[in-house]
C-alpha positions in Angstrom: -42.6 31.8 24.4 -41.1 31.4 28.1 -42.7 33.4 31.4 -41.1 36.4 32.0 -38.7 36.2 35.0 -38.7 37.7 38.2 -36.3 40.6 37.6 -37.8 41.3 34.1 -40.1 44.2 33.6 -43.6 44.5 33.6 -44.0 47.0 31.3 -41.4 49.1 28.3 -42.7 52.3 27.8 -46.1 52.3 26.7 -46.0 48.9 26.2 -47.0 45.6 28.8 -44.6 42.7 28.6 -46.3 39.2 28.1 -43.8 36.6 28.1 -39.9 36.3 26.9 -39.5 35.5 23.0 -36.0 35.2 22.8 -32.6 37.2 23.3 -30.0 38.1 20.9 -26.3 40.0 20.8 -28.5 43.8 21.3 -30.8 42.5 24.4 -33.7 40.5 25.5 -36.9 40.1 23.4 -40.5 40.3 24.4 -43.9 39.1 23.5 -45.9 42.6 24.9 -49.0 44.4 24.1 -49.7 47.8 23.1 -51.9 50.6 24.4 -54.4 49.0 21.3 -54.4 45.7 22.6 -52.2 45.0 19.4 -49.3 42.3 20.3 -46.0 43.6 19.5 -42.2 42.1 19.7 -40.3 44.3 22.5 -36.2 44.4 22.4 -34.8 45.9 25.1 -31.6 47.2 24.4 -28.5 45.8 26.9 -27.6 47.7 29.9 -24.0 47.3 28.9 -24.4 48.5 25.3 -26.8 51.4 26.6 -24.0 52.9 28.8 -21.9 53.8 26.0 -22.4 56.8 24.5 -21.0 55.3 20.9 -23.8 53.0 20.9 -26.8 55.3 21.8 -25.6 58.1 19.1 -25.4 54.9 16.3 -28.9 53.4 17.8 -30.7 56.8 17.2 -29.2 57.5 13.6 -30.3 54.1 12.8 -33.9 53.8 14.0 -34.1 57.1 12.1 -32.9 55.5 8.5 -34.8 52.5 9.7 -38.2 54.9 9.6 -38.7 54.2 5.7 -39.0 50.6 5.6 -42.1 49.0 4.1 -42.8 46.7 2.5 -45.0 43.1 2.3 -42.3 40.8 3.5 -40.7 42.6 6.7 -41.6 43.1 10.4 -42.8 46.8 10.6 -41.5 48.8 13.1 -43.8 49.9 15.3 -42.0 52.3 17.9 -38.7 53.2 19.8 -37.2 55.2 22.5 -33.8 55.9 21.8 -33.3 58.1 25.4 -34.9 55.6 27.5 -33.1 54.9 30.4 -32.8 51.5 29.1 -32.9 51.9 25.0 -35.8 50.0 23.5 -37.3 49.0 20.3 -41.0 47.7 19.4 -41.9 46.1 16.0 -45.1 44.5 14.8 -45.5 40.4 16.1 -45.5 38.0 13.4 -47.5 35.1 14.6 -45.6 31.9 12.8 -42.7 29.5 13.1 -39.5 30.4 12.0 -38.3 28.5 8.8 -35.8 26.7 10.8 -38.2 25.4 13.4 -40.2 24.5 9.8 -37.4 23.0 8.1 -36.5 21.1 11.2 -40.0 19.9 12.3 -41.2 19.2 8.4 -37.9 18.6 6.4 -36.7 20.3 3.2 -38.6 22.8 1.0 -40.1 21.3 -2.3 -38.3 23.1 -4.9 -41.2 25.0 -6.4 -41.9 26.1 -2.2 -38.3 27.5 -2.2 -38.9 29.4 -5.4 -42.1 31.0 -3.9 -40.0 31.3 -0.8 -37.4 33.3 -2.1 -39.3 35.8 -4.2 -41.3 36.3 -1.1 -37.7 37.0 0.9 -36.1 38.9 -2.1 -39.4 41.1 -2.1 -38.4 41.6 1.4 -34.5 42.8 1.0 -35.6 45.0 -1.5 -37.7 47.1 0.4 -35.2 47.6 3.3 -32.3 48.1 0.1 -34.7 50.9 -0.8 -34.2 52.7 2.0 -30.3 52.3 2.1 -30.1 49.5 4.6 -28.9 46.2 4.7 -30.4 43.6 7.0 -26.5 42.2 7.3 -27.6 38.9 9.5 -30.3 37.2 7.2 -30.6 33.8 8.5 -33.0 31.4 8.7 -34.3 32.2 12.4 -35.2 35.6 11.1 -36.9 34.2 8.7 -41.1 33.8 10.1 -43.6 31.9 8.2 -46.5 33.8 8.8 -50.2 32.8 7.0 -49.7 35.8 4.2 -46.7 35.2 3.4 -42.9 35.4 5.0 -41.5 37.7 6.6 -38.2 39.0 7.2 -37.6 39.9 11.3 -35.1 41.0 13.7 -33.2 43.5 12.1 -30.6 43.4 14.8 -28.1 43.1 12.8 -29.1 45.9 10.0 -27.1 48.4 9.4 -27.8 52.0 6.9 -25.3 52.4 5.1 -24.7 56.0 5.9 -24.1 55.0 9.4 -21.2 52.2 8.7 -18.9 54.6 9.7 -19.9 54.3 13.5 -18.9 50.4 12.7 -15.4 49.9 14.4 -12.6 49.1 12.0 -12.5 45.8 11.6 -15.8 44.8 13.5 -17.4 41.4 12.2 -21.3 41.8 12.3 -23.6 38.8 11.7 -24.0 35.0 11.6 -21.1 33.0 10.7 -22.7 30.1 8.9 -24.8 33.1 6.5 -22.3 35.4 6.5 -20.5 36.9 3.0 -16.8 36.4 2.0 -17.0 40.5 2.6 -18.5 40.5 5.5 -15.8 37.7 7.0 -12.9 40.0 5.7 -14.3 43.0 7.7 -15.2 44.6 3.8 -17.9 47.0 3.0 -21.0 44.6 3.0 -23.6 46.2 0.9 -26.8 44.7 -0.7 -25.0 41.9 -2.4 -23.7 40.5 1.1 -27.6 39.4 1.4 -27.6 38.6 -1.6 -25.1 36.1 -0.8 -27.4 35.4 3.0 -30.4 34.8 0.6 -28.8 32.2 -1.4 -27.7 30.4 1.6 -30.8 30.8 3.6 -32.5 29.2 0.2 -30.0 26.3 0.1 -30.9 25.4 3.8 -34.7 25.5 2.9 -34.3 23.2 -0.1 -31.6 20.7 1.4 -31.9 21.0 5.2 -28.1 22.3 5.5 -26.4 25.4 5.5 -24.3 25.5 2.1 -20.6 26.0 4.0 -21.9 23.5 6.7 -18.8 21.6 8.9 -17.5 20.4 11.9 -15.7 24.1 13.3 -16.3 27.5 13.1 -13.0 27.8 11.5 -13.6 25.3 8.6 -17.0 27.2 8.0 -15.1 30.5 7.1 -12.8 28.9 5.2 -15.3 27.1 2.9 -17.6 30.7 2.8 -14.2 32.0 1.7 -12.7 29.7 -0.5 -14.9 26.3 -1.5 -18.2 26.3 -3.6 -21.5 25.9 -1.6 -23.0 22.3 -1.4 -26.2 21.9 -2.8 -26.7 18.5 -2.3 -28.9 16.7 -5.6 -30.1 20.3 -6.6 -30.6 20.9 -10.5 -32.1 22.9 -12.9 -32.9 26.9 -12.5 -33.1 26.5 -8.3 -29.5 25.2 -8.5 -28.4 28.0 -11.5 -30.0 30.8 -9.4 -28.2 29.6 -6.1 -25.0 29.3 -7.3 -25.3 32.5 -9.0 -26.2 34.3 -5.4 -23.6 32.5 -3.8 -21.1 33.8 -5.7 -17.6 34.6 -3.9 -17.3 38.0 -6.1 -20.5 40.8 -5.0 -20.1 42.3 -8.7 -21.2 38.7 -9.6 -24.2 38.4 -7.9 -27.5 39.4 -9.1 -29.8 42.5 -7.9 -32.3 41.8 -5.5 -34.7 44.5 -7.5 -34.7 41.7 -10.0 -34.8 38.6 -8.2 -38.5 38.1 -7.8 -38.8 38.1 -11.7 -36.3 34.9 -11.7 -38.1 33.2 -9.3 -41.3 33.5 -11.3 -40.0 32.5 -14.3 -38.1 29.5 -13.1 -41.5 28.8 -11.2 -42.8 28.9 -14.4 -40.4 26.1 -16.4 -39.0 28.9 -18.3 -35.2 30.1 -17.9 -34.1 33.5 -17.4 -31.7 34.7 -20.3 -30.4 37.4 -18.7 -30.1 37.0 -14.9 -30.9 40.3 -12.8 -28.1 42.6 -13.3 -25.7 43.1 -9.7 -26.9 45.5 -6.7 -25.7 49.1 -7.2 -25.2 50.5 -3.5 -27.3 53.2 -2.5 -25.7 55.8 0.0 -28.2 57.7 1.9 -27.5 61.5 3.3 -27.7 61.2 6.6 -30.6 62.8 8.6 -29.5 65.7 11.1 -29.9 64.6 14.3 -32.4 65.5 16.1 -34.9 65.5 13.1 -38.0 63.0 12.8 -38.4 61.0 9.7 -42.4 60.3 9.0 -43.2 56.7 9.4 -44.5 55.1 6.2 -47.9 53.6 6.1 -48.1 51.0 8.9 -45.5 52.1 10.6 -43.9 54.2 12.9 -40.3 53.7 13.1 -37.5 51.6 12.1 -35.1 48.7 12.8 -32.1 48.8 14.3 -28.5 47.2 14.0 -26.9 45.2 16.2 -23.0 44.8 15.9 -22.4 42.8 18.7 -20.6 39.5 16.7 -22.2 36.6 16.3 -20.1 33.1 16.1 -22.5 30.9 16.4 -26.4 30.5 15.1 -28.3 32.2 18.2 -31.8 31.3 19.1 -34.3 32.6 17.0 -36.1 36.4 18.6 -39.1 35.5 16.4 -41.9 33.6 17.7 -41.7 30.6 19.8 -41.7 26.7 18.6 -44.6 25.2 17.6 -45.8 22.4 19.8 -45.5 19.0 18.2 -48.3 18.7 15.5 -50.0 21.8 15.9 -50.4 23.2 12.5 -48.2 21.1 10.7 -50.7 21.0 7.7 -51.3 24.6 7.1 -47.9 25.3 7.5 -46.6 23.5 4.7 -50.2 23.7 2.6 -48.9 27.7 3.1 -45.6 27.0 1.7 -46.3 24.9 -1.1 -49.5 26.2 -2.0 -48.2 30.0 -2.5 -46.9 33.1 -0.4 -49.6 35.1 -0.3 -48.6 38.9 -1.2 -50.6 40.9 1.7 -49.3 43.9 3.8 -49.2 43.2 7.5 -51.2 44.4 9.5 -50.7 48.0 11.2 -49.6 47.3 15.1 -49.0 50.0 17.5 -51.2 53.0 16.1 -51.4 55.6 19.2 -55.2 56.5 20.6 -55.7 59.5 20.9 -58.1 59.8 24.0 -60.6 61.8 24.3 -61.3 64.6 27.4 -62.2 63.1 30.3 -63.9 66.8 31.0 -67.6 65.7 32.8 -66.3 62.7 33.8 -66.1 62.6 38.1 -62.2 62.3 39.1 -60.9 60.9 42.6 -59.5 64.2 44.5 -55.8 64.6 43.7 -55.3 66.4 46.7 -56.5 64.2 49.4 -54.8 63.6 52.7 -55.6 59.8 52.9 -54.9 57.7 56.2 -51.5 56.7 56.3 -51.8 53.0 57.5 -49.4 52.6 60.5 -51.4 49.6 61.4 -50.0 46.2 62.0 -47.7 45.2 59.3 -47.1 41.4 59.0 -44.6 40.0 56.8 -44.8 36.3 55.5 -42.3 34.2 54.0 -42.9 33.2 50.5 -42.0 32.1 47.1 -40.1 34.6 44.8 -42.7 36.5 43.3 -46.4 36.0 43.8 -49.1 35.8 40.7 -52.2 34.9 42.3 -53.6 35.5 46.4 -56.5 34.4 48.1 -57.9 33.9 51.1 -59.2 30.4 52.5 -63.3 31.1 53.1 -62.7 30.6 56.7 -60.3 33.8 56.8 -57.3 31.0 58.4 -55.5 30.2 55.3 -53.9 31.9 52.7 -53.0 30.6 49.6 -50.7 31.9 46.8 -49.3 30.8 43.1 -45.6 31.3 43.2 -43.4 32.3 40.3 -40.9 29.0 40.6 -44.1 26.8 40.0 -45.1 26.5 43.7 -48.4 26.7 45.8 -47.9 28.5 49.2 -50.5 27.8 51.7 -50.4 29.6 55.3 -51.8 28.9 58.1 -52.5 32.8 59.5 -52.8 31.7 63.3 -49.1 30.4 63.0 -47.6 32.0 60.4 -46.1 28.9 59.2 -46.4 27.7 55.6 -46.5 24.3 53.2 -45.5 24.4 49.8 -46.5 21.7 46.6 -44.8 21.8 43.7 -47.1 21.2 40.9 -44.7 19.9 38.3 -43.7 23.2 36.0 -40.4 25.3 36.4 -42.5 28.5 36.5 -46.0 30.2 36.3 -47.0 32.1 33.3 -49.8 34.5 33.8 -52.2 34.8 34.5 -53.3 32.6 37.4 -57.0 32.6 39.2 -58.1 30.7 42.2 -61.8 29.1 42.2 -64.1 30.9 45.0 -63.5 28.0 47.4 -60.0 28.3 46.6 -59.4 24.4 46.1 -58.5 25.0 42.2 -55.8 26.5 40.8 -56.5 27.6 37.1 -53.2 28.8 35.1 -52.5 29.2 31.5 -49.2 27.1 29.8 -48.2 28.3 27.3 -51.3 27.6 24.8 -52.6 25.4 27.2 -55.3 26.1 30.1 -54.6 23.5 33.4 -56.5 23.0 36.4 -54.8 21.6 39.9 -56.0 20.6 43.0 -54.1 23.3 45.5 -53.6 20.7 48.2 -52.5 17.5 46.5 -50.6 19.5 43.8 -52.2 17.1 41.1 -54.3 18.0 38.1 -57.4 17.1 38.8 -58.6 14.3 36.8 -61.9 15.1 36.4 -61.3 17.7 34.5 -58.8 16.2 31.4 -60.5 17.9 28.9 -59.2 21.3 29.7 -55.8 19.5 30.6 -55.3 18.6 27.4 -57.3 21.3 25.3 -54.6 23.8 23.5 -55.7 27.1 22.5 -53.5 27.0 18.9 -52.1 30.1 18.4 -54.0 32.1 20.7 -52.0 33.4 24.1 -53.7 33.5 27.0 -54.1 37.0 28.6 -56.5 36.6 31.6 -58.9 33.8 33.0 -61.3 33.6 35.3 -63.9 30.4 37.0 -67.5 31.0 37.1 -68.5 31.2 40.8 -70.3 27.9 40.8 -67.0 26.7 39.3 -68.5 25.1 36.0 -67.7 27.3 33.2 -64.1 28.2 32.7 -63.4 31.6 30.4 -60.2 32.3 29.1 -59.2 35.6 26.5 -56.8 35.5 24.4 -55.1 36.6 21.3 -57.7 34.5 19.1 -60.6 35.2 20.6 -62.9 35.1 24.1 -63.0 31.2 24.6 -65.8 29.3 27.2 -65.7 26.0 28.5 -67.7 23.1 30.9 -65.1 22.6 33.4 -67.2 19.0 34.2 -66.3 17.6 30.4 -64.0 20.0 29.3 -66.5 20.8 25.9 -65.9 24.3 24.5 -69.5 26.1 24.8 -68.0 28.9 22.6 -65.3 30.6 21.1 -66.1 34.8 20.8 -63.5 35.7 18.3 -64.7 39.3 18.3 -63.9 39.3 21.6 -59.8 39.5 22.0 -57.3 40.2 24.8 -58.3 42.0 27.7 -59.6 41.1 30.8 -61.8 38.4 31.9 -63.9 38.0 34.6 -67.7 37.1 35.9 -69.8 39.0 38.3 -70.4 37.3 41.4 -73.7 35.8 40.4 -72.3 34.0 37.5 -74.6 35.8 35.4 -72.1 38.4 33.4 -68.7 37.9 31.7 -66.8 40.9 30.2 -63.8 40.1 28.3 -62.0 41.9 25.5 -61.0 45.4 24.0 -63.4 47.0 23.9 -64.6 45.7 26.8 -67.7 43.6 26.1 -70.5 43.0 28.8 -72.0 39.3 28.0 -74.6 37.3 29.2 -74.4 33.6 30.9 -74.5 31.1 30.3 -76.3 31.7 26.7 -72.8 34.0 26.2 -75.1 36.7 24.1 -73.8 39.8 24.1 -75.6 42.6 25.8 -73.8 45.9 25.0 -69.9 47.1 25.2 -68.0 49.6 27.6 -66.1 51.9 24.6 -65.4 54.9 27.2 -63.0 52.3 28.7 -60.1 52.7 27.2 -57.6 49.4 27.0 -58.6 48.0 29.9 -56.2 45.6 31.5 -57.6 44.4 35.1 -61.1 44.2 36.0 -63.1 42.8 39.4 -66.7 43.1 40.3 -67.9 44.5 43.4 -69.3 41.8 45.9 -73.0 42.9 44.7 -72.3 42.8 41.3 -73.2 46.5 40.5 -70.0 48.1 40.2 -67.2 46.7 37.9 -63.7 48.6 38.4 -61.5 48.5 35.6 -57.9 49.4 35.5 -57.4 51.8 32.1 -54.5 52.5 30.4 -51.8 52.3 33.3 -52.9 54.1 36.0 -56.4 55.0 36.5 -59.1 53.1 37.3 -62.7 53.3 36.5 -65.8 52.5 38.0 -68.8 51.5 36.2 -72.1 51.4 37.1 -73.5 47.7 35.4 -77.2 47.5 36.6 -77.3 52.0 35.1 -74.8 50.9 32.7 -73.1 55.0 33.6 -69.7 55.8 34.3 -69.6 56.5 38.0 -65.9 57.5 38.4 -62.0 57.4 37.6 -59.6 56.9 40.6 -56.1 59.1 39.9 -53.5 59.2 42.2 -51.1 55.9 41.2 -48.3 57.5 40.0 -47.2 53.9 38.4 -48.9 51.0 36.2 -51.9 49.6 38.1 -51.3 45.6 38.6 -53.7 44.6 41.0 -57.3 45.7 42.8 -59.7 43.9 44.6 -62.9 45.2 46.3 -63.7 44.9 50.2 -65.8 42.4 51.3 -68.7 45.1 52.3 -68.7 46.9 48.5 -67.8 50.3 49.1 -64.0 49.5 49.2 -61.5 48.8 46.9 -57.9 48.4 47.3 -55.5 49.3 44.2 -51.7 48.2 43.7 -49.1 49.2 41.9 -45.7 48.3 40.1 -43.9 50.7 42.9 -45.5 48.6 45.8 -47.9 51.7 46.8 -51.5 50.3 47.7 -54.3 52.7 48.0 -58.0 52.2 49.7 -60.6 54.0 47.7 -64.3 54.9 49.0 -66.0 54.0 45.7 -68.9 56.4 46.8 -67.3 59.7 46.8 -63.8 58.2 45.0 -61.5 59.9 48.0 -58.6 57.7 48.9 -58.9 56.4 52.7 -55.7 54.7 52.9 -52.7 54.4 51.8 -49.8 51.2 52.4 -46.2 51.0 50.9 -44.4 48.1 50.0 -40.4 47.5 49.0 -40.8 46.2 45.6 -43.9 45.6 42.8 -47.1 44.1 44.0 -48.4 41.8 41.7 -51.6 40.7 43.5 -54.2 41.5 46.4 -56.8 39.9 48.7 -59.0 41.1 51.5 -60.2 38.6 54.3 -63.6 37.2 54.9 -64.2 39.5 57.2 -63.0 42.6 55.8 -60.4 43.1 57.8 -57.0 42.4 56.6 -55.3 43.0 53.2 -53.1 40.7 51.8 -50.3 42.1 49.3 -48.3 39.1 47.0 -45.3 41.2 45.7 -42.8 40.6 43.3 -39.8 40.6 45.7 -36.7 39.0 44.2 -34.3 37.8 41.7 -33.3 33.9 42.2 -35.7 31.3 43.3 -35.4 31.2 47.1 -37.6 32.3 49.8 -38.5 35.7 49.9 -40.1 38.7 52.2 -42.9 38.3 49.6 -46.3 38.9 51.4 -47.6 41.6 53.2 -50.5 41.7 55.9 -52.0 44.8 56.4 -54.9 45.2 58.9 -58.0 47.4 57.4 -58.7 50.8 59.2 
């Protein structure tokens, strides 16, 4: 997974984007997290391809035939908004490699793992068959090898069949080096064209090479059209059931209804008499527009096409590559060892939340202070993820989005800048209290550098080199002494001695969320639900369940409130010594990014995606002051003494220097 880059969304819909996954003809895909804390895959739909009218009418139709597919072996849809300004699509995340990045990092299948493979991946084809679709751009990047078993993703290039006639005459849809004889002819492609996918996605897992494999696009398509596939030294039933999907006729080729049967029984030594008889297609009716389909169990919507055409193998949308040697083992013990048959897991279920009714609200009809105080603007990296001030109140320091420290000196406004070695920041990034450290996440690593020298500091190679497998990092924090670093993650809440770099312990009830300790070092909460722990034995002391998916958190100075950003836009206070709800801050009108509390306790400043900043009195929960900015702030920072508030924003589009902080002074 890449960072996300400066002009890409924070958030789609309901939905906060992580990182980038991938892109393909349709738009860019996301790693992001649902209201639930669940991690989804987020394709947002061209700005191009929205603007036609053509396109939206044929997304909707087909996210509504999409709505019926099941199955073990596919990505469930999880939700979509056709009428978005920009169109967008939200399916379940399938942690695993892709079996290309398998094949390529391992080598060919074993025979008896391609059997398994393929009744796992027929299994899948069937389902979405069921339901009158056909995937139409089967390959093996849309393949994921997750630990239950594979499944079949991206359905950007499905189409149901009762909407092929929004397909432009003579319109060439899919993957050139998977594609059918049909589908290169611009014929009807029903079922059978991925029958034809699944033989060659097969071939490439058992010999390492697609079957029409050579030099040009144009000798590909004529060996698809024309030649027999290579299959390289492959015998026996493998080899008969190949050549019998890759057969240039679709009557020829067997049903997918009956291909898992073969697969078993050639798994099995025996030999199947009577292959599975050819794919009858399936037209459905087509829904009325405007009606809703119910979503099947585990899931609330469906795929969608994408009939943009693809010449070339594009990068894969699933999941990203595996770093070298990390789970090399399991991968393969998965394939060989069997494809477990196990329904994914539900992603995306809506909360429904309950009535805030009894719980103390901010007034919604305030007159705050409009701050028309002195507003100073600092040069600075693109986008900034992290802000803090220097303990003497004369620097301030900031994590830039190109992979940048900023340090300012206040009395002259002029800044120095240390590249630390990376082409970009992925959040989240934290300073230590003295601000001399820089902790940052790396992909599924967790690095600490020295903000002056730029280097990462030796003493602490442990962490340097420490990879959190599979879990992605969603928020760190330092404990204030600076000895115990906390990272949460996908996986789990994890705790280490900065001094060694030795894990103390790995909470794996604890996942995604926020994580932070009070100022006395003596309480971490982390996770969804929020849970309240205490250091350094890590036991945990009780959980905050009326918070509901809490994304940002900061202590007070005193340690006795904790403010929470919930959902998008509100923010709640929490009383941690009364363990009582004290109150909910309402009046950003847009997702809630940033907050830190004033250096005296009873203020807290809170920043948004639209650049507003609001002062809160955390006593009576009135808004004091308000500040405005020109684009999305993406971190905040009080002074020392309480005086000035610092603003990083989000404020551009190519890596230059940028209008990017703000200096307000405090009424």
């Amino acid at each position: 997974m890449d960072a996300l880059w400066p002009d890409d969304p924070q958030w789609v819909g309901p939905y906060r984007l992580d990182g980038r996954l991938g892109a393909g003809g349709m738009g860019q895909v996301y790693l992001g997290t649902s209201p639930g804390g669940r991690k989804v895959a987020v394709k947002l739909i061209r700005a191009e391809l929205a603007a036609t009218p053509q396109f939206r009418t044929r997304f909707a139709r087909e996210v509504d035939a999409a709505r019926q597919v099941g199955g073990f072996h596919t990505a469930q849809v999880v939700d979509a908004d056709p009428d978005a300004a920009a169109p967008w699509l939200v399916t379940a995340f399938i942690p695993g490699p892709t079996l290309r990045q398998v094949v390529a990092e391992d080598g060919p299948l074993e025979p008896d793992a391609v059997l398994r493979l393929g009744a796992g991946l027929a299994e899948g084809l069937a389902a979405i068959h069921r339901c009158g679709l056909v995937h139409r751009d089967l390959k093996p990047g849309n393949v994921i090898i997750a630990d239950d078993g594979p499944r079949i993703i991206d359905f950007g290039i499905a189409r149901a069949v009762d909407a092929s006639s929004l397909t432009a005459t003579g319109a060439i849809v899919g993957t050139y080096s998977y594609m059918s004889p049909e589908q290169i002819r611009a014929d009807r492609a029903g079922p059978a064209s991925d029958v034809f996918a699944l033989g060659s996605v097969l071939a490439f897992a058992a010999t390492g090479r697609s079957p029409f494999d050579a030099p040009t696009l144009l000798a590909v398509v004529q060996r698809i059209l024309d030649d027999p596939p290579a299959l390289g030294g492959l015998d026996g039933e493998l080899r008969r059931l190949l050549v019998s999907c890759l057969a240039k006729d679709p009557a020829e080729r067997p049903s997918v209804a009956g291909l898992p049967a073969w697969f078993a029984s050639a798994r099995g030594g025996g030999a199947a008499v009577h292959p599975p008889r050819p794919e009858q297609t399936v037209v459905l009716a087509p829904t009325r527009p405007g009606t809703v389909s119910e979503p099947g169990a585990g899931a609330r919507m469906g795929a969608v096409s994408d009939a943009q055409p693809t010449a070339v193998e594009d990068r894969a949308t699933g999941p990203a590559a595996p770093q070298p040697g990390a789970g090399r083992v399991s991968r393969r013990a998965l394939i060989v060892g069997g494809l477990a048959v196990a329904a994914a897991t539900a992603v995306g279920v809506p909360l429904l939340l309950r009535s805030q009714d009894g719980t103390p609200s901010s007034p919604s009809d305030a007159s705050p202070q409009s701050a028309s105080s002195k507003d100073v603007t600092l040069k600075g990296p693109v986008s900034v993820y992290a802000l803090a001030f220097g303990p003497d109140g004369r620097t301030l320091v900031a994590a830039g989005g190109e992979g940048t420290i900023w340090r300012w000196d206040l009395s002259t406004e002029r800044s120095t800048t240390t590249r630390i070695g990376v082409a970009e920041f992925i959040q989240p990034n934290a300073f230590s209290r003295d601000v001399k450290l820089l902790v940052r996440a790396e992909k599924n690593k967790v690095l600490l550098w020295d903000v002056i020298t730029g280097r990462t500091v030796g003493t602490f190679t442990g962490i340097t080199s420490y990879r959190l497998q599979d879990g992605f990092v969603s928020s760190m924090s330092l404990s204030p002494d600076g000895r115990t670093l906390a990272a949460s993650t996908a996986k789990g809440l994890y705790v280490w001695d900065v001094g060694s770099g030795r894990t103390l312990d790995i909470h794996e009830d604890c996942k995604s969320g926020p994580a932070v300790f009070s100022p006395d070092g003596k309480l971490l909460v982390s996770g969804y639900p929020l849970q309240v722990r205490q250091m350094p034995d890590g036991r945990m002391l009780y959980t905050l369940d009326e918070i509901i998916n809490p994304r940002e958190a900061v202590f007070s100075p005193d340690g006795q409130i904790l403010a929470v950003v919930q959902q998008s836009n509100t923010v709640r206070l929490w009383n941690t010594s009364s363990r009582q709800d004290v109150v909910a801050l309402k009046g950003h009108r847009n997702q809630v990014h940033a907050l830190a509390f004033h250096p005296g306790g009873r203020t807290l400043a809170t920043a948004d995606q639209s650049g507003s900043v609001r002062l809160w009195d955390t006593a009576t929960g009135a808004t004091t002051a308000t500040f405005t900015s020109p684009s999305s702030i993406e971190a905040v920072a009080f002074s020392p003494d309480g005086k000035t508030l610092a603003a990083g924003l989000n404020g551009g589009t190519s890596y230059s220097t940028h209008d990017t902080v703000r200096l307000w002074a405090v009424p």
